[in-house]
N, C-alpha and C positions, 0 to 999 in steps of 0.2 A: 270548535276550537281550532285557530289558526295551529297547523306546525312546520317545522322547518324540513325542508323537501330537501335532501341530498341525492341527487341521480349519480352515481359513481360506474362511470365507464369502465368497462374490466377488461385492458388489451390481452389480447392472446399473446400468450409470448412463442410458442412455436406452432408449427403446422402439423399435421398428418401426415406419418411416414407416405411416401409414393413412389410413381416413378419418375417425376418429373417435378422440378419447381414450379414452373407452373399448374400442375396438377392438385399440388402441394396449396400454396398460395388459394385456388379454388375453392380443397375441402375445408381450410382454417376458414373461407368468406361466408360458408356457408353455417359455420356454427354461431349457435348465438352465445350474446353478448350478456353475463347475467354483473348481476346491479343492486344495492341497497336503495332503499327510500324510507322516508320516516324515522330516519335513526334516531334514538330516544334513550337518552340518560335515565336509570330505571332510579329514580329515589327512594330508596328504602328506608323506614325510620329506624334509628337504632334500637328503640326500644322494643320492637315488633308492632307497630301502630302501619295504618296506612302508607302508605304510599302516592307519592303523585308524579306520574310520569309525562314523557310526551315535553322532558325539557332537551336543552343543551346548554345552558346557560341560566343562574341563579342561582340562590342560594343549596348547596350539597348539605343532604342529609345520609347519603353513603354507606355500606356498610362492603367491606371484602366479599366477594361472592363469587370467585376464581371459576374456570371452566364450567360454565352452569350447560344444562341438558332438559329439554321441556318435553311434556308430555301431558295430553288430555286425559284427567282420571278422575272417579269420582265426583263428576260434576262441575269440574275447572282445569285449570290450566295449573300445572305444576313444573317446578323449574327446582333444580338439586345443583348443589355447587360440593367443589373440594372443600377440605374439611377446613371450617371458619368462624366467627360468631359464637364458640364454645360446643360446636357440634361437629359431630364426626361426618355427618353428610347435612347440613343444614338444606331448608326448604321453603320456597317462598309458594305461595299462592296467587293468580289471577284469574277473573273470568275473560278475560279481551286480551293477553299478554301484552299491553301495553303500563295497568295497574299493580302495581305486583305487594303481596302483604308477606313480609319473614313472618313465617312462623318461628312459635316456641318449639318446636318441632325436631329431634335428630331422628333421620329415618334409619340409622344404622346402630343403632346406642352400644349394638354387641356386634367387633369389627370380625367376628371368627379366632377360631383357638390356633390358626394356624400361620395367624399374623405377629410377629418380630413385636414382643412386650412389649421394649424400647422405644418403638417406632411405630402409634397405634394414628398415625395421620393417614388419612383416606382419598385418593385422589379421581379424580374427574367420572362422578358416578355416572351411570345412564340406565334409567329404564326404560321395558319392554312390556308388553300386557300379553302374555301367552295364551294360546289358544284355548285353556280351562277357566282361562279369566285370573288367572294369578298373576303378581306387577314379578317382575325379576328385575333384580339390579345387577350391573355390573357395576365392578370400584378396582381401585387399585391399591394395594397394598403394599409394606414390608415383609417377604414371607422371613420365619426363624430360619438364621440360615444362610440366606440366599438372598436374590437381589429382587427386585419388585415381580409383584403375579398379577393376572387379571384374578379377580371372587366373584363368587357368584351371589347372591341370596333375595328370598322370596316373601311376600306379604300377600295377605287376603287384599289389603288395600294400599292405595297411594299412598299416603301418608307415613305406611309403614307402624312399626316399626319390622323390618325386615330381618330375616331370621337366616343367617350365613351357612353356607354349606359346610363342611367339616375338614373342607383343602381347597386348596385354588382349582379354577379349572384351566385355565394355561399359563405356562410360566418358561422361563427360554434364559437360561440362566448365564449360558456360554453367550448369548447374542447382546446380553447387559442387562437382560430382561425385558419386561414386557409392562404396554403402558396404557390409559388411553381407549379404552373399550368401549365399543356404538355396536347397536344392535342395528336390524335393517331386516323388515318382512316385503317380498317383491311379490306377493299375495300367493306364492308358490312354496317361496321355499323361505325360512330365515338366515339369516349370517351373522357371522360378528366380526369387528374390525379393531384391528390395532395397532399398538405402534410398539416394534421391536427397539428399545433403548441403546441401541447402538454408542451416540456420545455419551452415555454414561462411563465407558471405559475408555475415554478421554479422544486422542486424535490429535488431526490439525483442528478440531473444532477449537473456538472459542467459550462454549457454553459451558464449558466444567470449570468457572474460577477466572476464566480469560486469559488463561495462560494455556498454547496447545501444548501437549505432550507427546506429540507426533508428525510426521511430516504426511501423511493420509488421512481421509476422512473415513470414519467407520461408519457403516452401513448405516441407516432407520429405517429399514421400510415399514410401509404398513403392507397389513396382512390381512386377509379374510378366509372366514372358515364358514361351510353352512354348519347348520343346529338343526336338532328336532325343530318339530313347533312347539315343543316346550321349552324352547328358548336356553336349556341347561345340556343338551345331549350333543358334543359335538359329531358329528358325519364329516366323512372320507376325509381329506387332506388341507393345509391352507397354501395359499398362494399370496404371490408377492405381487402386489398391484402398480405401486408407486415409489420410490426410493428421492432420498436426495441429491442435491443438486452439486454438492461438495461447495466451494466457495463460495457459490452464487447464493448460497443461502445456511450458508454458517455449519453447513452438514447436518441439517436439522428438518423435517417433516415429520406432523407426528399431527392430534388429535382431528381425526378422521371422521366425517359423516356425511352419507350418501344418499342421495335424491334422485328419481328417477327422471326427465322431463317431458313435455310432451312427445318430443318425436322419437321416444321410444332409449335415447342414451340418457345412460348413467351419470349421474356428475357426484365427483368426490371432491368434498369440500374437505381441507384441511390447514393447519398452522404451520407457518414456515420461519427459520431462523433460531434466535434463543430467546426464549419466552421474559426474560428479566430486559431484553433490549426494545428498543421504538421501532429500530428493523423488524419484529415481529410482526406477522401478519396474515389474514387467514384468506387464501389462494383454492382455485379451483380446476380439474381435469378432466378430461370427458373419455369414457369409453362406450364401444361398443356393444358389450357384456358386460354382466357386474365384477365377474371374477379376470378378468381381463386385465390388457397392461392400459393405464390412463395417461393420457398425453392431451396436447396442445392446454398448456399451463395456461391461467389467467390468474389476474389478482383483484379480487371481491375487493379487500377494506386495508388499508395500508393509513400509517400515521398523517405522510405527507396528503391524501385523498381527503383527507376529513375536518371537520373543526373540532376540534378540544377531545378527541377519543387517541391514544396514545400507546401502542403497544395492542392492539387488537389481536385479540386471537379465542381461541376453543368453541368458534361456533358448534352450536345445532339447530339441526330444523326441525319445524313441528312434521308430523306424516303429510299434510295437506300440501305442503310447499310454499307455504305462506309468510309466516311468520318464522325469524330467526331470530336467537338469540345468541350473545358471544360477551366477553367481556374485554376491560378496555381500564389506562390509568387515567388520571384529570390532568400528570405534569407530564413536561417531558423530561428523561433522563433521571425516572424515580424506577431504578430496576427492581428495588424492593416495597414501591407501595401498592397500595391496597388495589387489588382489578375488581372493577365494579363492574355491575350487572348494566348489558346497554336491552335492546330491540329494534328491530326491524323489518322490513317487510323487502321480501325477494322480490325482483323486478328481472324480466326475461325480455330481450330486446327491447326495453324502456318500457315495457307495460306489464300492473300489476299483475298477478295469479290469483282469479278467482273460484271461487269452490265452495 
């Protein structure tokens, strides 16, 4: 089957601290350049019937499928969205990640007792498969109370249904809260990452209403912390990896997920701007360590870069570094419609990753 190849150049936007511009200019030539291909409208059918992917064009059979997150389990490819389709973490299935089938499926049916009655919507889950073989989720939540926590909760299997721990396990209430949670095992040790909610408690940002409420930008960083290898135990302290860029990007960096690549650096993929605008966009940084500062910015997928995907953002990658997925709107200028489920395939100096 013919499909439509988008090679998307991803300029570095700044250099490597040094001591010299030309020093500087050097280490940015010397990093690579990463890239989408194959970008692929994921058609889901409403009903939970097949799928047929590998478009960008024709008739949409679509369904909301917001920040989705993929993982190999049980024999297939599994991809988990914020809470949509009448499910608190709904679930699609593929064997290729390019096919994808919604299940009838909510992997979280019981969001925890220690989530805000009112507010029982689930955002941007991700799973992990810990070292006993048990899946562990992260999600986000309304704690009673308080302002959003990352939760934890665990299944014998992928599919779930997942069984929530009995509190959050971090939550950051003075900071606006906390968002946004990826796991990451670097075959050593594991981590988790997040996004402290800074513009939640308003600012010069735009993203609360579009009216600021401040003449500064208040903080987002993302943050990492290691974990047992049980995925649930946090170890020693987190650190602040990344932060916003204040104007240049609406004071807004936030869903976080990290790859290692071959020559040994880190790259932290993440979203930038406010997630209801076409400015959204999902951007990338590279460090030397994982828990290090990330710098020399680049930009993966932006509205203007693409045909018909609109507002891109919440990528993940699969562990192999292969396949990505993120989601995207069909118009422009619909800050409230539906973010569909896209795919595609990571490309590192214009050539695929094979494995």
């Amino acid at each position: 089957m013919k499909t439509l190849l988008l090679s998307l150049g991803a300029s570095l936007a700044a250099g490597l601290p040094s001591s010299s511009p030309q020093a500087a200019r050097r280490a940015t030539a010397e990093l690579p350049t990463l890239g989408l291909a194959n970008i692929t409208k994921i058609n889901i059918d409403d009903d939970g019937g097949s799928i047929q992917g590998r478009r960008l064009a024709g008739p949409f059979m679509g369904v909301d499928f917001p920040d989705p997150s993929i993982i190999w389990g049980d024999g297939s490819w599994k991809a988990y969205g914020t809470s949509s389709n009448g499910k608190h973490v709904p679930v699609a299935t593929s064997s290729d990640t390019w096919s994808w089938t919604l299940t009838s499926t909510d992997a979280l049916p019981d969001v925890g007792s220690w989530v805000d009655s009112g507010d029982r919507s689930i955002w941007a889950p991700d799973v992990q498969k810990n070292d006993a073989g048990d899946y562990v989720m992260y999600y986000t939540a309304h704690r009673s109370g308080g302002s959003h926590c990352i939760g934890a909760a665990t299944s014998a299997t992928a599919l779930g249904p997942f069984a929530p721990q009995s509190g959050p396990l971090i939550c950051d209430d003075s900071g606006g809260g906390v968002i946004d949670a990826s796991g990451y095992d670097d075959g050593v040790d594991r981590w988790i990452l997040w996004k402290v909610d800074g513009n939640s408690l308003g600012g010069a940002t735009t993203c609360q209403g579009g009216t600021p409420s401040g003449s500064a930008y208040t903080p987002t960083p993302i943050r990492i912390q290691r974990v047992a290898r049980d995925a649930l135990t946090l170890q020693g302290s987190a650190s602040t990896i990344l932060d916003n860029e204040g104007r240049a990007n609406d004071g807004v960096v936030e869903a976080p997920a990290l790859y290692k690549i071959g020559d040994g650096r880190f790259v932290l993929f993440y979203s930038a701007h406010c997630y209801s605008s076409d400015d959204y966009d999902v951007e990338y940084a590279f460090s030397d360590t994982i828990d290090g500062s990330y710098g020399s910015r680049g930009i993966l997928i932006r509205t203007v870069d693409n045909r018909g995907v609109y507002g891109p953002g919440g990528l993940d990658i699969d562990p192999n570094g292969r396949s990505v997925v993120f989601h995207g709107r069909l118009n422009a200028n619909q800050g409230g419609g539906a973010r569909e489920l896209y795919s595609a395939e990571l490309t590192i100096n214009g050539q695929s990753i094979t494995f």
